[in-house]
C-alpha positions in Angstrom: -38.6 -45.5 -1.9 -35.4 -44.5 -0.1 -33.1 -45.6 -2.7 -32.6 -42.1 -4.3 -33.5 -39.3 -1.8 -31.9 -36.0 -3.8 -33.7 -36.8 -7.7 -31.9 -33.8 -8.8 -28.5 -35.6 -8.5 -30.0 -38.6 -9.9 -31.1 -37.0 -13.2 -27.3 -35.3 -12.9 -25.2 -38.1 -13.4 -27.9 -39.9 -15.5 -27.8 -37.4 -17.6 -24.2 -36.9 -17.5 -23.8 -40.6 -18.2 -25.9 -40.6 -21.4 -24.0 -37.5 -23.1 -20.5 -39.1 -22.2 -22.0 -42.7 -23.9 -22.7 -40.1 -27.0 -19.6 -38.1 -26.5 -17.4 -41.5 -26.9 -18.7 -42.0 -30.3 -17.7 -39.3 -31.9 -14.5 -38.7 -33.7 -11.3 -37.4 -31.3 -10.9 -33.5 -32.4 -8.1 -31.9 -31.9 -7.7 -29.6 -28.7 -5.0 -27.2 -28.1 -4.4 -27.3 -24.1 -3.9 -24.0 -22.5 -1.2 -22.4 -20.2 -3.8 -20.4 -18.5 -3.9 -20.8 -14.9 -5.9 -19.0 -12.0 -6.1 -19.8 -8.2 -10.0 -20.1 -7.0 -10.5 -20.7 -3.3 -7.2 -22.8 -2.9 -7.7 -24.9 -6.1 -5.8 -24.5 -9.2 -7.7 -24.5 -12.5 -6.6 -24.2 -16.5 -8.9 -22.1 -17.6 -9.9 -23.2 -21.2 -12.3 -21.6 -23.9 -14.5 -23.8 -26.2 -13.3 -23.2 -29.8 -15.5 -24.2 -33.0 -15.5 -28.1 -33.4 -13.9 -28.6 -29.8 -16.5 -31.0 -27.7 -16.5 -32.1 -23.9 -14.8 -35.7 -25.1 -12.0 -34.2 -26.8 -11.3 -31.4 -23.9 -11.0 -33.8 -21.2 -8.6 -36.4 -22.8 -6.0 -33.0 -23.9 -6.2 -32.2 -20.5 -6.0 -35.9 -19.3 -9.3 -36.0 -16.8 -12.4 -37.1 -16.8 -15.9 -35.4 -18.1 -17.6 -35.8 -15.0 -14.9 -34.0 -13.2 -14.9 -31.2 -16.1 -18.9 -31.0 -15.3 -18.6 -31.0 -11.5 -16.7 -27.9 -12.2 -18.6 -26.4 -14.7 -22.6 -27.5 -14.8 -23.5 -25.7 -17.5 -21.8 -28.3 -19.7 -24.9 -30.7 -19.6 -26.6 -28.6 -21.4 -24.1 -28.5 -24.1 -20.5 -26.2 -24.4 -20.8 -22.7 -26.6 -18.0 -21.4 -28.3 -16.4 -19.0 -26.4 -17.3 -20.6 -22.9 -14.3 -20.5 -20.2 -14.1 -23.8 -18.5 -12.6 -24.5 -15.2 -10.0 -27.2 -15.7 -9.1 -28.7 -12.1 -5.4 -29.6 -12.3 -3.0 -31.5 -9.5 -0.9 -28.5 -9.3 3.1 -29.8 -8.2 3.4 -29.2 -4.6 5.2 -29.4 -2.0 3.4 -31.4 1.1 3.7 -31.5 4.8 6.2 -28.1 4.0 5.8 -26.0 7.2 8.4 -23.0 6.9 7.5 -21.8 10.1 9.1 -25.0 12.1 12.3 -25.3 9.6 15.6 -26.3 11.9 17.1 -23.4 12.4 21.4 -24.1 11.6 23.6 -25.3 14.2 26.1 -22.4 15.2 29.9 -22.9 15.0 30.9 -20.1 17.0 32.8 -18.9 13.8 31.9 -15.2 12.7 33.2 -13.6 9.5 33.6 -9.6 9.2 32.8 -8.3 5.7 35.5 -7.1 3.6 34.9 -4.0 0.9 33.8 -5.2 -2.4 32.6 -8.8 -0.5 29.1 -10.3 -1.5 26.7 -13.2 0.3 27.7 -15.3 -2.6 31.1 -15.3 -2.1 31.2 -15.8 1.4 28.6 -18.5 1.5 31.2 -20.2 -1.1 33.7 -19.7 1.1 32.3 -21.8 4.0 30.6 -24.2 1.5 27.0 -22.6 2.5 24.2 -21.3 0.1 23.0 -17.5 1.1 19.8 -18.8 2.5 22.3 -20.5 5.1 23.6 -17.5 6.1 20.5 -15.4 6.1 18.8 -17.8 8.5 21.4 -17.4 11.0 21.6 -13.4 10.8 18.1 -12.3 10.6 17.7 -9.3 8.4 20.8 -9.7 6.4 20.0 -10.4 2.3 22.1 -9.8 -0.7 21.2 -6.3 -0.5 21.9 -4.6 2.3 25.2 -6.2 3.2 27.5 -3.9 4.8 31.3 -3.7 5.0 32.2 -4.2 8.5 29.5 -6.3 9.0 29.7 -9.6 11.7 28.2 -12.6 10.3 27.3 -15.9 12.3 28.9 -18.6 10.0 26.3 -21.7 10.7 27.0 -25.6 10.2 25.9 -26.6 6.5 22.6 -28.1 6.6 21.7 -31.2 4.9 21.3 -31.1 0.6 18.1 -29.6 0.0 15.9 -31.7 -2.1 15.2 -30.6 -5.4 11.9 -28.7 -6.5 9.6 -30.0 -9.1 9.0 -26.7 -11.0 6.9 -27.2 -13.8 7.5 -25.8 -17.3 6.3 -21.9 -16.4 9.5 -22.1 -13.7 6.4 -22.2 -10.8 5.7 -24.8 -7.9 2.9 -24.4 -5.7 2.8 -24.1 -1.8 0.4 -24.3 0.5 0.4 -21.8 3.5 0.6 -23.4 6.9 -0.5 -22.2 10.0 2.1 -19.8 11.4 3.5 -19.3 8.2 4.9 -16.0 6.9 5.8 -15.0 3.2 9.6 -14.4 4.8 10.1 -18.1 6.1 8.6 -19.0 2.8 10.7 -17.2 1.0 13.8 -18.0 3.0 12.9 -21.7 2.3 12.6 -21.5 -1.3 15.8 -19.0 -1.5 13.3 -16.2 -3.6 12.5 -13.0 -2.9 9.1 -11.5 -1.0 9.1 -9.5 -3.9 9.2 -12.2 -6.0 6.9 -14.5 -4.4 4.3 -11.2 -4.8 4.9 -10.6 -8.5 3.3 -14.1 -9.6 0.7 -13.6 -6.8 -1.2 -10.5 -7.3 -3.7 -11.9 -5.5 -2.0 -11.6 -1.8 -2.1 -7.7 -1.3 -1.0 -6.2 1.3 -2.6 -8.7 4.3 0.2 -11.6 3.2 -0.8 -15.1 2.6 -4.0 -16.9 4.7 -3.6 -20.0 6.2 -4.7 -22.8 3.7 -3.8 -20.3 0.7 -2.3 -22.1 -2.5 0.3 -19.9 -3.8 2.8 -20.0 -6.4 6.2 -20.1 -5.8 8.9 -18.8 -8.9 12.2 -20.8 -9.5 15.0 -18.8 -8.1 16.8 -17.1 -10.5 20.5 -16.4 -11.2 21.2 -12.3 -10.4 24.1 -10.6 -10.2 24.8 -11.4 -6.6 26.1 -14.5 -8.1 28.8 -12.8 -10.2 32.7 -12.7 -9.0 33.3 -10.5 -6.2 35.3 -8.8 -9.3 32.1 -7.9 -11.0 30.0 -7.0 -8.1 32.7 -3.9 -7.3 31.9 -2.4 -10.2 29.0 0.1 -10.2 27.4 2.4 -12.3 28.3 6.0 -11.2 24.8 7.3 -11.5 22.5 4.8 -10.1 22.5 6.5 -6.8 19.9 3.5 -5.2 22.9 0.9 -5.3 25.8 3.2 -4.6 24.2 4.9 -1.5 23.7 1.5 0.2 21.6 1.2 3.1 21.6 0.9 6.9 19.6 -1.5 9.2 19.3 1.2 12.0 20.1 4.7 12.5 20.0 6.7 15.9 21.6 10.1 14.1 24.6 9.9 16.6 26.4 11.8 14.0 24.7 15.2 14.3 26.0 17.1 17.6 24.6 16.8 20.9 23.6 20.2 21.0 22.4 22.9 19.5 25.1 25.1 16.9 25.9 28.4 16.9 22.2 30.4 16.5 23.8 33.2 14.2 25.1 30.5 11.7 23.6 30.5 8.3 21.4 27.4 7.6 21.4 26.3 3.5 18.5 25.0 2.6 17.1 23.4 -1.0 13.6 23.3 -2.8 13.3 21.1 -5.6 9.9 21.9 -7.1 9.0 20.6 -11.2 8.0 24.2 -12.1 8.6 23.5 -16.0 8.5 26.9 -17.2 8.8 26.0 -20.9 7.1 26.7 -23.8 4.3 24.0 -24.7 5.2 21.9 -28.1 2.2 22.4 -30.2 -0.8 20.6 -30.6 0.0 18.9 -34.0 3.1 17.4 -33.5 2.2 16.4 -30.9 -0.3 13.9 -32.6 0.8 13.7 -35.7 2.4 10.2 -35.7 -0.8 8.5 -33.5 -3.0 6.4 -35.0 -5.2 5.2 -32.2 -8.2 7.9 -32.5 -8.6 6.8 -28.6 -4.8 7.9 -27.2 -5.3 10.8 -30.3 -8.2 12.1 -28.3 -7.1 11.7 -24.8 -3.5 14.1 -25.9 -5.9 16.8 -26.8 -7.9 16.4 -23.4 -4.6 17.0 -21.9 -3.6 19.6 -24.0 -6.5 21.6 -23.8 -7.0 21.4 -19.9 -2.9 22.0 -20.0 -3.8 25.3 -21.7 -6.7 26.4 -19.7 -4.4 26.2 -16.4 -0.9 25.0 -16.8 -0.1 22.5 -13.6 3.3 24.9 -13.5 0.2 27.1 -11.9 0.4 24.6 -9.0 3.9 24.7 -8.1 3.3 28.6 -8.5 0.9 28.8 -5.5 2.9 26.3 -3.4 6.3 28.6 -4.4 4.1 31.9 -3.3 3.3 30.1 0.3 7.1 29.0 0.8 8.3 32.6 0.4 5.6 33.9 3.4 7.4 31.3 5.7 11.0 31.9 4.8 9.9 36.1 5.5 8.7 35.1 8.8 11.9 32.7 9.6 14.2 36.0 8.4 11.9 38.3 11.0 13.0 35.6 13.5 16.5 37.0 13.2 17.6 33.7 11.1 19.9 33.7 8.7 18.6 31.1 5.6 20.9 30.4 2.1 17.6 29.6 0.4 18.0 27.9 -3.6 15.2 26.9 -5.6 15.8 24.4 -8.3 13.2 24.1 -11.2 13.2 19.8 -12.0 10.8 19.7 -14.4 9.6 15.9 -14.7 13.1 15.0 -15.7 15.3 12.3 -14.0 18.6 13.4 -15.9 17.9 17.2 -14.7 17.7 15.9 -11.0 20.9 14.2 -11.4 22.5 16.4 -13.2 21.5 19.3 -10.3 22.4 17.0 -7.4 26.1 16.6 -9.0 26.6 20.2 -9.9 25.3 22.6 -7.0 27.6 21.3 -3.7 24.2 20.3 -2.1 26.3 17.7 -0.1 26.6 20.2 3.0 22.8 21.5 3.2 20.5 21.0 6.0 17.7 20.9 4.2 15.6 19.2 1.4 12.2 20.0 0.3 10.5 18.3 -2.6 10.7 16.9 -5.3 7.0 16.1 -6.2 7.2 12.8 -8.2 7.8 10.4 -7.5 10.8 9.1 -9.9 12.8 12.0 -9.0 12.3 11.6 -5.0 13.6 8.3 -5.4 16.9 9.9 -6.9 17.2 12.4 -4.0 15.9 10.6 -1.3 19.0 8.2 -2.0 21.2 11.9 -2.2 19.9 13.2 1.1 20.4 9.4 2.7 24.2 9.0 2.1 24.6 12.5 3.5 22.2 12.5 6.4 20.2 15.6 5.1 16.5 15.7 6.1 14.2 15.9 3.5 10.6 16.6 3.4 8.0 15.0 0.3 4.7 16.8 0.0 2.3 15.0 -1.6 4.5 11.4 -1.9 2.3 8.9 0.0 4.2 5.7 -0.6 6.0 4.0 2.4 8.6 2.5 0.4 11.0 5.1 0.3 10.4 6.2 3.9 11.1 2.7 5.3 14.5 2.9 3.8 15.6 6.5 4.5 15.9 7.7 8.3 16.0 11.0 7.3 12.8 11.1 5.1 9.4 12.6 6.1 6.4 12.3 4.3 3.6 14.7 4.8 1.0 12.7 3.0 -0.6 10.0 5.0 0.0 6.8 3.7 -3.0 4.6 2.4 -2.9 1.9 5.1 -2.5 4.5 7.5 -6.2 6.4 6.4 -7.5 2.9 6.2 -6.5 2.3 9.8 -7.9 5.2 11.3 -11.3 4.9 9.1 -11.5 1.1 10.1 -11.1 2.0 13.8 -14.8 5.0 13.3 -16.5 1.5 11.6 -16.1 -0.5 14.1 -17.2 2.3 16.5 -20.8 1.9 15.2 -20.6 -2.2 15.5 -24.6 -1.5 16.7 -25.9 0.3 12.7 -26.6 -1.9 9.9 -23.5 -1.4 8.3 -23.3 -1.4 4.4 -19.8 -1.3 2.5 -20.3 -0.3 -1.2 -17.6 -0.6 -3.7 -17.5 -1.3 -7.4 -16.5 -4.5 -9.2 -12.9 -3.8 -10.1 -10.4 -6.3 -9.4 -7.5 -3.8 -9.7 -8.7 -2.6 -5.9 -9.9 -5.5 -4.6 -6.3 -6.5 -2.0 -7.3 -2.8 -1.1 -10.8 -3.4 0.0 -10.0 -6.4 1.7 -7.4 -5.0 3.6 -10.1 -2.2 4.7 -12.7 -4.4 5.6 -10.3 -7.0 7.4 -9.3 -3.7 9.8 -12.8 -3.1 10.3 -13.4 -7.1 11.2 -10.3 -6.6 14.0 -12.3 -3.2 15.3 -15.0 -5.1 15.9 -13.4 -7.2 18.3 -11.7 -4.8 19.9 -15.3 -2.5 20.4 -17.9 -5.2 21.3 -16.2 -8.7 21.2 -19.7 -10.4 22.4 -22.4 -8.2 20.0 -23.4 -9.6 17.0 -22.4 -7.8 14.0 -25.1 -6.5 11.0 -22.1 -6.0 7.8 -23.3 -6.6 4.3 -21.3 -5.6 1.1 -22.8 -4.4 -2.1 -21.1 -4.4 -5.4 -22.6 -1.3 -6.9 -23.1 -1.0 -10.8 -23.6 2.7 -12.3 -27.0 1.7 -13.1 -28.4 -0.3 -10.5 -29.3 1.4 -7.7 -31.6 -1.4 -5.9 -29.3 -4.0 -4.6 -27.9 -0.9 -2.1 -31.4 0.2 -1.1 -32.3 -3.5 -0.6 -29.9 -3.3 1.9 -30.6 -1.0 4.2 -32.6 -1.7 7.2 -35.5 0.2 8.7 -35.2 -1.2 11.9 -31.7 0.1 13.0 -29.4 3.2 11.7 -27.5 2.5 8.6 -23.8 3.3 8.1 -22.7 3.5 4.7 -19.3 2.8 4.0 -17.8 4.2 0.3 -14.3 4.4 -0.1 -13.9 5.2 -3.6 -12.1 7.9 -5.0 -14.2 7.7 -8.3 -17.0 10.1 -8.5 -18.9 8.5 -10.5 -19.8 5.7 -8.1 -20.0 8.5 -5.3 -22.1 10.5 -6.9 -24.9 7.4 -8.2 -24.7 6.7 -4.3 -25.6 9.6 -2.7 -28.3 10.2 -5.3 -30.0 7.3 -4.5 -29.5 7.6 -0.5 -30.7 11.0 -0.3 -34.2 9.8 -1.8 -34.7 6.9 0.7 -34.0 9.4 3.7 -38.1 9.5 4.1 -37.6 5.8 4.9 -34.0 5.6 6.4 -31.9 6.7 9.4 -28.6 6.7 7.0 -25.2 8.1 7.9 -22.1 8.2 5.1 -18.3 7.7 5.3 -16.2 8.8 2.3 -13.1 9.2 1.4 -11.1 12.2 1.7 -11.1 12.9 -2.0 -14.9 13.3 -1.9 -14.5 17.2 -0.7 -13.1 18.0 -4.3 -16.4 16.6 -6.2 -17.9 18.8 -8.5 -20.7 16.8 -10.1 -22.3 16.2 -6.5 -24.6 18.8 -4.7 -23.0 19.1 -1.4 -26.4 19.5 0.2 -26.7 15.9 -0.5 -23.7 15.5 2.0 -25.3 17.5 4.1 -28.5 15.8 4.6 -26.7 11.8 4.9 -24.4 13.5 7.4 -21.1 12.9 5.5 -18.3 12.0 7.2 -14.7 12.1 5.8 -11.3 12.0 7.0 -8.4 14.2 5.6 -4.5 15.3 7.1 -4.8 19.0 5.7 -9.0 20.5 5.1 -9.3 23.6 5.5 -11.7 25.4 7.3 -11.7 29.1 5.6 -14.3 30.5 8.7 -11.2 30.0 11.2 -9.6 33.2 12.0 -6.1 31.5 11.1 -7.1 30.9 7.7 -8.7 34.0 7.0 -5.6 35.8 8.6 -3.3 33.6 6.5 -5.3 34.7 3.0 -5.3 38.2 3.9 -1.4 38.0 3.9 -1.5 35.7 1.0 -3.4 38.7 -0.7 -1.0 41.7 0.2 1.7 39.9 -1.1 0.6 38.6 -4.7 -2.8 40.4 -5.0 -5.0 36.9 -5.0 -5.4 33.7 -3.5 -4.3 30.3 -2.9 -7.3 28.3 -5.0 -5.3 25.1 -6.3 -5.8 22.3 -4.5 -4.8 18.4 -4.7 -7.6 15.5 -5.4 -7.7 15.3 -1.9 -8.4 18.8 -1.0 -4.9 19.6 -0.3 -4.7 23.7 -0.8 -1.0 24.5 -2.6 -0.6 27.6 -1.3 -1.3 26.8 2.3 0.7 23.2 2.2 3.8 25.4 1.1 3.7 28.0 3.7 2.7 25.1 6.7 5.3 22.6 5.2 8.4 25.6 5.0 7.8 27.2 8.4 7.5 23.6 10.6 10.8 22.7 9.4 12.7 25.8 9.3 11.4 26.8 12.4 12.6 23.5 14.1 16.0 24.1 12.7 16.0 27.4 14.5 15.1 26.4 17.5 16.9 22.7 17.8 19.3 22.9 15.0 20.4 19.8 13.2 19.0 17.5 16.3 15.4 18.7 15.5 14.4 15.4 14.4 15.0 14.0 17.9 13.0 16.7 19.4 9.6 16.2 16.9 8.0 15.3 20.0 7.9 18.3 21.7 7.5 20.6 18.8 4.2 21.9 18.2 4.2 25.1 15.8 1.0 27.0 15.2 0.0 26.3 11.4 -2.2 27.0 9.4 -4.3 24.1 8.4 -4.0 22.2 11.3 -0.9 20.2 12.8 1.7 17.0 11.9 2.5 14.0 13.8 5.4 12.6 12.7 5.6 8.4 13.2 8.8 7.0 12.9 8.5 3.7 11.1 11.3 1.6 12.4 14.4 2.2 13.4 15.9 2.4 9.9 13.4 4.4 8.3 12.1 7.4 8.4 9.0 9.4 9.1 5.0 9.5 8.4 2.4 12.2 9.3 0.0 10.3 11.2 -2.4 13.3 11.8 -5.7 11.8 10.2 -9.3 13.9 11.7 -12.1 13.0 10.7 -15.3 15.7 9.6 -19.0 15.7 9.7 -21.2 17.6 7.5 -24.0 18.3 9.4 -27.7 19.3 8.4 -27.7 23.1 9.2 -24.9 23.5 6.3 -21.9 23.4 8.7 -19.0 21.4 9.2 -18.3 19.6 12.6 -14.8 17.9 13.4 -15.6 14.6 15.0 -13.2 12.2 17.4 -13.0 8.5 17.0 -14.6 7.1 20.7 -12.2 5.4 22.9 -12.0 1.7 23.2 -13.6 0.4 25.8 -12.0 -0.9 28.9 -11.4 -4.5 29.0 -13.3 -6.8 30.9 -10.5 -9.8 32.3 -11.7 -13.0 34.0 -9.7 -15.4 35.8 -10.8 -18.7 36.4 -10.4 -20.2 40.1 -6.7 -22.0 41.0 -7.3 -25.6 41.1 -6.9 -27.1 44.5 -3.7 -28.8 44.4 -2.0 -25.9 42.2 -3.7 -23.8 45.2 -1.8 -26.1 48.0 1.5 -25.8 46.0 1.6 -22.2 45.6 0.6 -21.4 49.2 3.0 -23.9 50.4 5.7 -22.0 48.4 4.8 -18.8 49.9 5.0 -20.3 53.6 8.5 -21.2 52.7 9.5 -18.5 51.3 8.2 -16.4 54.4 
């Protein structure tokens, strides 16, 4: 009997076939057909929930497929649908086939070139050759709508063919799958959209960019302002400093002088820090009109904690540690115009500070702290070439754009980088990654864990590779002691920043260390824990990675808060989520970057190489990021808490060497090449 080998899929469609014989009977109900749509694993779906009377029957003919198809999709419908189910609709998405943006014909130059006038946009000169934008952005790479320059040389191509017409359907979307080769600027180019716009509709992408074989969603382009009269593009709004600064593809700071100025001029230099000395607006009015007892009792959370230690506290500390560096700069002999200008959280007090106080002539910028006013001066400091210097910004997208920006904060990617490369270190442990089940952070975790992947390669190529994720649940414990291995050490990898899920991990890890050889790696915020026993770290031998711990046993330090204590009769205690002390990060921050300018002058950020002050908490490594941006603290170390109670700084272990072979010549490429050589001798 080798008719029917698999019974189960016998009874499947027999049963399947039975319920649509008594599905067909009934009377057609009424469906209402969704607009919902989702992206699983390439395919697009409508995704549909049941309502009261609705039946399998009457779902599939409103969305014009079959039942079994519905049921292929969704089993569970055999036994019958429940109100409330979500059903996976498979829909024929519109796309565009055998589309391979990476092997488009590049346009045929004409040998004409076209300089840009003042007040000239894409749009208007595109019209003027008879070209669409996307024509003339193919043929000058890195030249968009946005960052045209007057002055500017543009390649005037050959107009291609007419395009053919996209079939959007009725949300303005068409879908595209990624070839191989593919990147989300050729696709973007093709479809004349923005990357930015290709990554609002697809959340999905994060920061790795679209896979090969990836269905994504492509918007219909729409009509902005570049497509105005050159009459209506000259006009600008006075105070939107981002569009009136303009930008710069790449910037070598020719204009400061080639050497260094007079030493005994005096150097002006400007803190912008949101102290927000005001008196707080009581607690009543400030909930009076809420209704939501929720947002009612978060306010008074805020208030209350705002009352016990106002965050103008903060900037207090970081203030205190500015004015220990500027003393030592003035022992130096250096003569400093110091201003310090309150911003509060106020955009309209940033501006109206920038306009008013002849900062156009400074050397130096320091601050602001959020990030809505940094944007405002980093545009300031960008048209007049000042260096400025965020704290606690960690964001690349401003430093990308400004060539005189430097950010102390590590980025994200950058911690991620330098984390992924200690993973893949310990290719030979059991390794576990842990995170929580939160779809807001999932681009971020795969990111993480696709750096690790590429460490492994470059570590051990050949080894096999034990790496298991758990998604962890506050109140399940098992499925992460399940994992671990008794045969091998275990590395546990956590990189949350919620202590919650920290904390129900190391509980249960520490218990299991009778049974375990377990080693963890947090993330830097897990220092400022309170709810977690740091004996616990201890024991698992934490290790975490942070640009500015503290170690208060180093005679530095302990030299530093003495001084710190003469001056203002306490200490620096505040610190950032990530452990960042105020006090210290003000006095480090202050005294790197006036004491460049005394020694190099204006031409200190071409010198950042060479310039190593002694700080307090530690060093930074500026990165440039291109050529038109600016700068990033790339000084990441990583520490170990280690079972005697003490705290070990740890290096990453060096790749190692590669192993190259070469295969043998073939014989008659062997005859050729010595033949060659014989000639040529």
């Amino acid at each position: 009997m080798n008719l029917y080998p698999n019974r189960k899929f016998l009874s499947f469609f027999t049963g399947l076939f039975l319920l649509q014989a008594l599905l067909v009977a009934q009377e057609p109900v009424s469906v209402e057909r969704t607009n919902n749509k989702v992206i699983l694993e390439g395919t697009v779906y409508y995704i549909h929930v049941v309502k009261p009377g609705e039946n399998l029957y009457a779902i599939s003919r409103a969305y014009h497929i079959s039942q079994k198809e519905i049921a292929i999709e969704n089993p569970g419908v055999i036994s019958g649908l429940q109100i409330g189910q979500s059903l996976k609709i498979p829909i024929e998405p519109k796309l565009q086939d055998e589309i391979d943006t990476s092997e488009l014909p590049e346009p045929r130059e004409t040998g004409k070139f076209h300089t840009v006038q003042s007040g000239e946009t894409l749009y208007g000169i595109a019209r003027i050759y008879d070209l669409r934008e996307k024509n003339i952005e193919q043929s000058n790479r890195g030249v968009t709508a946005e960052n045209l320059q007057p002055g500017q040389r543009l390649r005037i191509p050959d107009a291609l063919p007419a395009e053919e017409e996209f079939a959007y359907n009725e949300e303005g979307l068409v879908y595209h799958t990624v070839k191989r080769r593919e990147t989300l600027y050729s696709i973007a180019g093709y479809y004349s959209v923005t990357i930015e716009a290709i990554r609002a509709v697809n959340p999905e992408l994060g920061w790795g960019g679209p896979k090969t074989g990836q269905m994504i969603r492509i918007p219909s382009p729409q009509v902005t302002d570049n497509q105005q009269t050159e009459a209506d593009i000259s006009v600008r709004d006075e105070l939107s400093y981002s569009d009136e600064f303009g930008r710069e593809d790449g910037y070598d700071y020719g204009a400061f002088d080639n050497r260094h100025e007079n030493i005994n001029r005096t150097y002006h230099v400007a803190f912008f820090i949101p102290f927000d000395f005001r008196e707080m607006e009581s607690l009543d009015s400030l909930i009076k009109d809420i209704e939501s007892v929720t947002r009612r009792n978060r306010i008074i959370e805020r208030y209350m904690m705002e009352q016990k230690k106002p965050q103008s506290v903060h900037f207090l500390e970081f203030f205190q540690g500015t004015l220990l560096a500027i003393d030592s700069m003035r022992q130096t002999g250096m003569k400093l115009d110091v201003r310090y200008f309150d911003t509060r959280r106020s955009v309209d007090r940033t501006l109206s500070i920038l306009m008013d106080n002849g900062l156009e002539k400074f050397d130096l910028f320091l601050g602001p702290f959020y990030p809505y006013n940094l944007e405002i001066v980093s545009a300031f400091a960008r048209q007049h070439r000042i260096p400025l210097v965020t704290p606690f910004h960690n964001d690349l997208d401003l430093v990308r754009n400004n060539p005189y920006l430097f950010q102390l904060s590590p980025s994200l990617e950058s911690g991620y980088k330098e984390a992924a490369k200690l993973v893949a270190s310990k290719h030979m442990y059991n390794i576990v990654y842990v995170r929580q089940e939160d779809s807001l952070d999932v681009e971020k975790h795969e990111y993480f864990k696709q750096l690790i992947f590429d460490g492994f390669d470059d570590y051990h190529p050949t080894d096999p590779v034990v790496f298991k994720e758990v998604i962890q649940k506050l109140d399940r414990t098992n499925e992460i002691i399940h994992s671990l291995s008794s045969d091998k050490k275990n590395l546990v990898v956590v990189p949350t920043a919620d202590e919650a899920l920290a904390s129900s991990v190391v509980s249960s890890l520490y218990y299991q260390l009778n049974n375990y050889d377990i080693e963890v790696i947090g993330a830097p915020f897990w220092t400022e824990f309170s709810s977690i026993d740091f004996t616990y770290y201890h024991k698992l031998n934490l290790v975490f990675y942070s640009s500015f711990w503290v170690d208060y046993h180093d005679p530095g330090v302990e030299g530093f808060m003495t001084e710190f204590r003469n001056h203002y009769y306490n200490e620096p205690t505040i610190t950032s989520r990530k452990g960042i002390n105020y006090g210290i990060l003000g006095h480090d921050m202050t005294l790197y970057f006036l004491n460049a300018l005394r020694i190099y002058g204006p031409r200190f950020i071409l010198s950042l190489d060479e310039y190593r002050p002694g700080l307090v908490q530690g060093a930074f490594t500026f990165d440039r990021l291109s050529r038109g941006g600016g700068y990033e603290n790339a000084h990441i170390s990583f520490y170990r808490f280690l079972p005697d109670m003490t705290i070990q700084r740890i290096e990453i272990p060096e790749l190692p060497a590669k192993n190259y072979f070469f295969r043998p010549m073939e014989d008659r490429m062997r005859r050729r090449y010595l033949n060659k050589e014989r000639r040529n001798n």
